[in-house]
Structure formats: structure tokens, C-alpha cells
N, C-alpha and C positions, 0 to 999 in steps of 0.2 A: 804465747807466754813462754819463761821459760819453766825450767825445771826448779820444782822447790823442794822444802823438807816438807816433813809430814805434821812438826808440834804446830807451828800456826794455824793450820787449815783446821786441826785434832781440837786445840781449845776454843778454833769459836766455833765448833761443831757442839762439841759439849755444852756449851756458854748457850748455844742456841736448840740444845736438845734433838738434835740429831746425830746422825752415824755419817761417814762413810767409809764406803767400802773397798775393799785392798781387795784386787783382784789377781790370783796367780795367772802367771803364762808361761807357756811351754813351748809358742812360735809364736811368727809375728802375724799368723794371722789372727789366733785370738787377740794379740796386742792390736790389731785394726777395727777387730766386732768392740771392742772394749771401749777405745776410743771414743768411736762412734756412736755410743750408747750416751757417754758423759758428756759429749760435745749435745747430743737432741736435746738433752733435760739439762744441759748447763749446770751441771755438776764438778764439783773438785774429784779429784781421781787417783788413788794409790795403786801403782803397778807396782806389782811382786813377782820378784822370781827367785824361785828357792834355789841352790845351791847348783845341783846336776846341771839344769838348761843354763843357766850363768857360763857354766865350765864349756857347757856343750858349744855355745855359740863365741863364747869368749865375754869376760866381764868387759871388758873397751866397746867391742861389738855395739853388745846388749845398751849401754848405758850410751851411747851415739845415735840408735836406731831410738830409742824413749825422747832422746832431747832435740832429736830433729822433729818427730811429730810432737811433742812439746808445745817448739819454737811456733809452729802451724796452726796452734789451736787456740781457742779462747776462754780457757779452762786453766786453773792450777796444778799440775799433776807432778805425782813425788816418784820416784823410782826407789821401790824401797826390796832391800835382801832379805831374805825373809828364813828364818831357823838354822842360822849358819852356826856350827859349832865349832867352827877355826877362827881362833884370836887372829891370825897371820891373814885370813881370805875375809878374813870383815875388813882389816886394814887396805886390801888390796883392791876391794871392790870400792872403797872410801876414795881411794884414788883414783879409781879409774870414772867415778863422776856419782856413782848412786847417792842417793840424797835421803835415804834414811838405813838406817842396815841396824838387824837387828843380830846380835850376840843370845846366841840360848844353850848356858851353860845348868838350866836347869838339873840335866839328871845328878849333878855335884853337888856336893853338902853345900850349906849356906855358906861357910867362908870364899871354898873356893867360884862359889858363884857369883859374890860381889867383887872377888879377883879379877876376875873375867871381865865381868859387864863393866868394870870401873874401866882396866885399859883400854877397851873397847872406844870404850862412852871420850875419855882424855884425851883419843887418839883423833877421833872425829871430830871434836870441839876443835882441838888444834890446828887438824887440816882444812877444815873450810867447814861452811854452811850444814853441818848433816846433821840430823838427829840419827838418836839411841834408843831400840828399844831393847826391852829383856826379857826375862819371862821368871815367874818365882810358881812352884810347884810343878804338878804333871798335867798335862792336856794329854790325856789318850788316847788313844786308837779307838775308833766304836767299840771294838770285840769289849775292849776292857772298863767301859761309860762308866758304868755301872759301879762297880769294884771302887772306884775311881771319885764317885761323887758320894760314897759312903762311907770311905774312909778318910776322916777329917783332916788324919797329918799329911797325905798327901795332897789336899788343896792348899789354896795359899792362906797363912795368919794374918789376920788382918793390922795386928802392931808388928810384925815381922817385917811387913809389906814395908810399912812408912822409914822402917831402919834401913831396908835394902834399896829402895829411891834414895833415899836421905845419902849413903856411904856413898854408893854407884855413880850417883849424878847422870842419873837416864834421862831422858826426855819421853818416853812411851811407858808404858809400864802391864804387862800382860799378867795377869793372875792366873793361877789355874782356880776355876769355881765348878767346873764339872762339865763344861762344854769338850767336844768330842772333836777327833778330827776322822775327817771321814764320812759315810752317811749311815746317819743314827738307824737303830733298826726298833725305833718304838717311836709313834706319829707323836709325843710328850716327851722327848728326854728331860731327868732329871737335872735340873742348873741351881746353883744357891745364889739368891738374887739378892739374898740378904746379907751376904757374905762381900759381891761387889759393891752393895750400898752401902756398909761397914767402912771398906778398904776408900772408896768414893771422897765418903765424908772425913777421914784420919785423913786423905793427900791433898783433898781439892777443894773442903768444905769452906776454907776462908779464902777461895778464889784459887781458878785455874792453873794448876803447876807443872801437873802430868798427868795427861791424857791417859787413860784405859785402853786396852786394847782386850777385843773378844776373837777368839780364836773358834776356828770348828765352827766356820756359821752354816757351811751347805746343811743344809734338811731341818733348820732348827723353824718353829712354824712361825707365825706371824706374831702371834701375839707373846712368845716367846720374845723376839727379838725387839718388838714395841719396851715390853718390861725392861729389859738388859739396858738399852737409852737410857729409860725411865732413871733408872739408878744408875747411869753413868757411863754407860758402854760407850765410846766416840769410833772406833774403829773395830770392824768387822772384815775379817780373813773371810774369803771364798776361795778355795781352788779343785776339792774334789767336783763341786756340781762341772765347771765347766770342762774338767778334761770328760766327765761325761760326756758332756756336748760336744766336744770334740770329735770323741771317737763314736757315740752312737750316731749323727750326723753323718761323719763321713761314712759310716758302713750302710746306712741307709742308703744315700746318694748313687754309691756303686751299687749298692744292689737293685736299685731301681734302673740304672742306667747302665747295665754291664755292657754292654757293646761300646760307650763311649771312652775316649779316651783323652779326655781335656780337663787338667789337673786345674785350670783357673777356675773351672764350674762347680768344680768341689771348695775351693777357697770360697767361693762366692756362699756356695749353701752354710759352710762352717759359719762366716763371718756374720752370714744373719741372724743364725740360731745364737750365738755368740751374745752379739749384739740383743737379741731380744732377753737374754738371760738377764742378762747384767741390766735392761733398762728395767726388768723389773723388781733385782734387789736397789737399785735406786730410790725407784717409787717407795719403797719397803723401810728403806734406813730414812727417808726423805729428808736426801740431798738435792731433791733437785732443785733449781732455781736457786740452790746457793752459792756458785761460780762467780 
């Protein structure tokens, strides 16, 4: 197949009461365990790469190496930017093929952040095929969850929310409700679930307009993430769990195997841990079999 946007797949994820999940990458071999994962369980698939590995590999690169394995698979999969805070590098990665890019001009007052996310949003409507998302309030850092989901003005208003879709003309739309990025240091984090089913029912309640997006999914537990669906969540962000995987895999591997010296045995070991991550927030958001 080829490469799509991210609103199709998002509202009849919502329409059908599951998630899926937008997986960050930082090489191509997590982009292979990933793959791999969505193609066993027949799952639609959002690849993320946030800004640095974009630059690191080249936005043309990255967005060639996504739509050739794409083209391969029998899966829908979106190539989507993920927390890019350049008006200028969301337009250039639009061009260069990604198929959803998100503009997060969050830390700016509410004007200039429907500035943003609107050129943003016009720009990619104009050039081809891509969705918009955006983001309205703070997603924190772990250190700060807390701080963060008790103080109200910094999540997102829930009639705020409908004026900032409505101006902007996004396609995605992230809230901040107290989800974390990072890995939460309390087996419970704090999330307002009442707060997404508020914002849910004001954009979506008379039929599918714009898809949610849940940020900070590593470490949040199961029946957290069940609820977050429940009232509306269609896409969930993972990136800190798997550069864990990454790097606590690869360090294992050498240290088990310090005399060797064959770099493909280590891709191989990453790639399954990879792979078995990601089939299990599949099973979790249950996307599978929806492909």
C-alpha cells in the first residue's frame, strides 16, 4: 500500500473504538521491529519522527525509506512529524512526502497558537494529501505530571478547544489532560478523563470531525489507556518506551557477547525486542485486525 494521512485511519479508529498507535523512530531498525509488528496483527500504523532524526537522516531520506516499505506492506501506514515547533520545517517536511506533520506551537498564548497551527494546517491542505495536528495546553515532562494535571489553566478548556479546531482547521487535535511524556514515576498517573470526554463530545459528539490524539502513552497502564479510548482517545504517541529498547537491548546483547563483532546480530536482537514491544501496545489499543 501506499503511504497515507493519519485523519482517515483516526476516525474510523474512533467510530470503531479503538486507538492506534504512533510509534517514534530514531533508526531504521526500529522502523523494521515496527513494521513488522503491524504487518503480524494487520494493524494500520503511524510512524513518528520527531524533529533531530528527521534532520539527522534528512527529511527526503526518512520520507523514501517510510514509502518504500509502505509500498511493501499490506497495511495502511501514515509518516507523521511529530512536535515540530518550525512553521518553515513542518512546510518542508510537507514537501518532502510526510503525510501527517504536526505544528506545536503550544508554549504561545492562544492567539499566536492558532497563528501557527492555521498556516501550518493551509499550507498542507494546499500541497497535497497531509493532515494537521496540533496540540492546545502543556504535556509535561514526568518530573512536572503532577504540577501539571492540578493546575487547571494549564490543561486544555474544553470550549477553548472547539474555538482552536474550529479557527485552525487541524485535522488531529491533542489536548493537554495530564498525560506525561516520558516514564511516569507512579504505577497510576494522574489523567482527566473527564476532561477528554468533555472536549470528545463539544468536537465529535454529532460525528467524527477530529480525531484526539493522546500523548505520553509509555508507562501509562492498561486500564488507563482502555478509559482514554473509552472517551475518545484514537491516537496514542509511544517513543520513550522503545528508545528504551533500543538501548537497554543493545547493551545487553554486547554484554553478553563481548568478543563478537557483528553489528547485523545486534540489529537482529534490537529488531525483535522492537517488534515484540510494539505487538504488544497493539494488542492494548486493539488495532489489530483492523488493516
Amino acid at each position: 500500500m501506499s503511504l497515507e494521512n493519519a485523519k482517515g485511519m483516526l476516525i474510523r479508529a474512533t467510530q470503531g473504538k479503538y486507538a492506534i498507535g504512533a510509534f517514534n523512530i530514531t533508526d531504521f531498525t526500529q522502523l523494521e521491529g515496527i513494521v513488522e509488528a503491524a504487518v503480524n496483527k494487520k494493524s494500520p500504523l503511524i510512524i513518528q519522527t520527531s524533529v533531530e532524526p528527521s534532520k539527522f537522516y534528512g527529511r527526503k531520506m526518512m520520507a523514501a525509506a517510510v514509502r518504500a516499505i509502505a509500498e511493501s506492506v499490506p497495511i495502511p501506514i501514515c509518516l507523521h512529524l511529530d512536535h515540530c515547533t518550525d512553521v518553515e520545517y513542518c512546510k518542508q517536511c510537507a514537501d518532502a512526502g510526510y503525510t501527517n506533520i504536526m505544528i506545536d506551537a503550544s508554549k504561545f498564548p492562544f492567539e499566536e497558537n492558532v497563528r501557527q497551527s492555521k498556516e501550518v494546517a493551509d499550507y498542507c491542505h494546499r500541497v497535497g494529501d497531509i493532515s494537521v495536528e496540533a496540540e492546545l495546553g502543556t504535556v509535561s515532562g514526568v518530573e512536572d505530571q503532577i504540577k501539571v494535571v492540578e493546575d487547571e489553566a494549564r490543561l486544555a478548556n474544553p470550549n477553548q478547544s472547539v474555538e482552536f479546531v474550529e479557527r485552525t482547521g487541524i485535522d488531529l487535535f491533542a489536548p493537554a489532560i495530564g498525560t506525561a511524556h516520558g516514564v511516569y514515576k507512579t504505577k497510576d498517573p494522574k489523567v482527566d478523563f473527564e476532561r477528554l470526554g468533555k472536549i470528545a463530545q463539544l468536537i465529535n459528539g454529532k460525528g467524527v470531525r477530529v480525531p484526539l490524539v493522546v500523548h505520553g502513552g509509555t508507562g501509562l497502564p492498561p486500564h488507563t489507556v482502555a478509559k482514554l479510548i473509552e472517551v475518545g482517545g484514537s491516537k496514542f504517541n509511544v517513543s520513550t518506551e522503545l528508545k528504551y529498547t533500543l538501548i537497554d537491548t543493545t547493551f545487553n546483547y554486547i554484554t553478553e557477547h563481548r568478543e563478537e563483532y557483528n553489528p547485523g546480530k545486534i540489529n537482529v536482537a534490537v529488531k525483535n525486542a522492537i517488534r515484540a514491544a510494539v505487538e504488544k501496545w497493539i494488542d492494548l489499543l486493539g488495532s489489530a485486525g483492523k488493516a
